[in-house]
Phi, psi and omega in degrees: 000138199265168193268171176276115206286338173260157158270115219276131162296293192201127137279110168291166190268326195205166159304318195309311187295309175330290180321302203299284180304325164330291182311317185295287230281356178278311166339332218231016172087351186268141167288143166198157171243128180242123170241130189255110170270155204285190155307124190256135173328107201072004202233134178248293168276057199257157193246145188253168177246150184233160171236167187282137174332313155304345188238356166306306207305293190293338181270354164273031221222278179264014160303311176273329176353125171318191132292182173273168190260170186291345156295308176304305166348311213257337172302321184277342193256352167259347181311137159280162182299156173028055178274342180249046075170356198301170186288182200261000000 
């Protein structure tokens, strides 16, 4: 029996949150699916997010990664564009 080529990641609570890990793991180049799923015990619209089978290890790799800290955060928002040294 062949394996399922995607894999379910994280079931979220709502889309927005689904979307939100989408958006991380599409940055990094990984296929991924947000499904809208029925009600779940505790759950009222929740979604699941899934990856190709090959691609769990890393995106659950960068899914525990920390968030940035608020410093960095405030470092990425004054920065200009291409300040790390690429042209202008």
């Amino acid at each position: 029996m062949s394996e399922a080529p995607w894999i379910v990641l994280r079931v979220c609570r709502d889309r927005i949150t689904g979307e939100v890990i989408a958006g991380r793991l599409r940055a990094e180049s990984i296929p991924v699916q947000v499904e809208r799923r029925g009600p779940l015990p505790d759950f009222e619209q929740s979604v699941q997010v899934s990856v190709p089978r090959r691609w769990h290890t890393r995106a659950s790799q960068i899914l525990a990664e920390p968030p940035p800290s608020e410093e960095e955060l405030a470092e990425l928002a004054v920065r200009t564009p291409f300040q790390d040294g690429a042209p202008e």
